[in-house]
C-alpha positions as a Python dict, from the first residue, in 0.01 Angstrom:
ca = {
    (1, 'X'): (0, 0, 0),
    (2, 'X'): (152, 308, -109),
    (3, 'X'): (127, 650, 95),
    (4, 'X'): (-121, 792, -204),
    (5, 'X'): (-369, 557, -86),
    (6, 'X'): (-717, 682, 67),
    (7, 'X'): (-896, 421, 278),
    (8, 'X'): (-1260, 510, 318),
    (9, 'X'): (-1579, 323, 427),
    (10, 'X'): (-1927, 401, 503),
    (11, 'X'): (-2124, 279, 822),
    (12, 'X'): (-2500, 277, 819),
    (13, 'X'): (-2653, 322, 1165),
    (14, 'X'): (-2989, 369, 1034),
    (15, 'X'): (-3091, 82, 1222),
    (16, 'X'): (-2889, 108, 1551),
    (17, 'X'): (-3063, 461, 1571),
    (18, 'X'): (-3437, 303, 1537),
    (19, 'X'): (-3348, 63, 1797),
    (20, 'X'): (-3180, 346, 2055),
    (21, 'X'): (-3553, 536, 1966),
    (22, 'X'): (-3755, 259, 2056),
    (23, 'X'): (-3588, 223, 2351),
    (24, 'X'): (-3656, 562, 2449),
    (25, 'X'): (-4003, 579, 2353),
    (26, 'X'): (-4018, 209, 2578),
    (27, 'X'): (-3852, 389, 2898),
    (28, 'X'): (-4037, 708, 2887),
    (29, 'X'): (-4381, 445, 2911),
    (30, 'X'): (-4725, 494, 2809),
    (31, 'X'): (-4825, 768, 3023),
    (32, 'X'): (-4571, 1057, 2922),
    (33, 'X'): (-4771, 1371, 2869),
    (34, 'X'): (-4506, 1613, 2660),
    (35, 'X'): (-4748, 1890, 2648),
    (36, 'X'): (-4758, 1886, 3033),
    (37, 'X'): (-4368, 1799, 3015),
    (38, 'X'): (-4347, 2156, 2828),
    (39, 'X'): (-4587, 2331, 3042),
    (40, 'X'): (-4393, 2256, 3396),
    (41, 'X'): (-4074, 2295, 3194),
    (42, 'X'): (-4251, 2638, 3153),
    (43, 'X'): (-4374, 2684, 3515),
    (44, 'X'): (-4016, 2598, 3651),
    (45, 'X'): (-3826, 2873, 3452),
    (46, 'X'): (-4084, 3130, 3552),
    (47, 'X'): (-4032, 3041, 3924),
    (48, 'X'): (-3603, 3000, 3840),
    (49, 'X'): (-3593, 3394, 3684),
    (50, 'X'): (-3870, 3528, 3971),
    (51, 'X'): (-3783, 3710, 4259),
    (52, 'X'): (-3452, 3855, 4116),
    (53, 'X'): (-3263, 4118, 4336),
    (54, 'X'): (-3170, 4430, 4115),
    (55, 'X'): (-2833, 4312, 4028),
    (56, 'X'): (-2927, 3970, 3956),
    (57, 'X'): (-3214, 4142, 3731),
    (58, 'X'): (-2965, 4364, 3586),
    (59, 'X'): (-2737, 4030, 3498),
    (60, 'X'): (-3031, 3887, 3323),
    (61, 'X'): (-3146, 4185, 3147),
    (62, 'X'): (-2776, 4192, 2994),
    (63, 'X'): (-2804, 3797, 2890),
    (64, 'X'): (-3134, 3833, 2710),
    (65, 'X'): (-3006, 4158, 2535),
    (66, 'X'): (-2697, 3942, 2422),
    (67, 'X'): (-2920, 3627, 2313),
    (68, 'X'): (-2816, 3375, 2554),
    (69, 'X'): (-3130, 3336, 2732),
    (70, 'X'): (-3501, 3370, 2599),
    (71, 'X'): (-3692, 3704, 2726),
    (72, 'X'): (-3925, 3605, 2987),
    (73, 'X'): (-4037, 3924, 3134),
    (74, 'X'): (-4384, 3885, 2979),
    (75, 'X'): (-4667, 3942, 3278),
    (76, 'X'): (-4373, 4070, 3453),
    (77, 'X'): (-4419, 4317, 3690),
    (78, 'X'): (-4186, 4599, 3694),
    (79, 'X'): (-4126, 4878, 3962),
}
């Protein structure tokens, strides 16, 4: 085999992937709601950026500005 030589292959995981998704799908069981997944998803981030002091609400005001966290002052009750 000379050093000009390009060894390349192809690996199909098509299948491994449908097994790792039924597996998930088994695990997460019958009775997995994702709307109501969402919704306390929802509810917890309210209650995480509530209650700020004035620096830390100064701190997030800066983040959302730059994009790194979603605006969630909607309903928010300002001073």
């Amino acid at each position: 085999m000379g050093s000009d030589s390009e060894l390349s292959f192809a690996l199909d995981l098509t299948l491994d992937e449908a097994r790792r998704r039924t597996a998930v799908v088994e695990a997460i069981g019958e009775d997995w709601d994702p709307v109501a997944v969402l919704a306390e998803e929802e509810r917890a981030y309210d209650m995480l950026y509530s209650g700020l002091d004035p620096e830390q609400q100064r701190i997030y005001d800066e983040l959302v500005q730059a994009g790194v966290l979603p605006d969630r002052t909607v309903g928010r009750v300002t001073d």
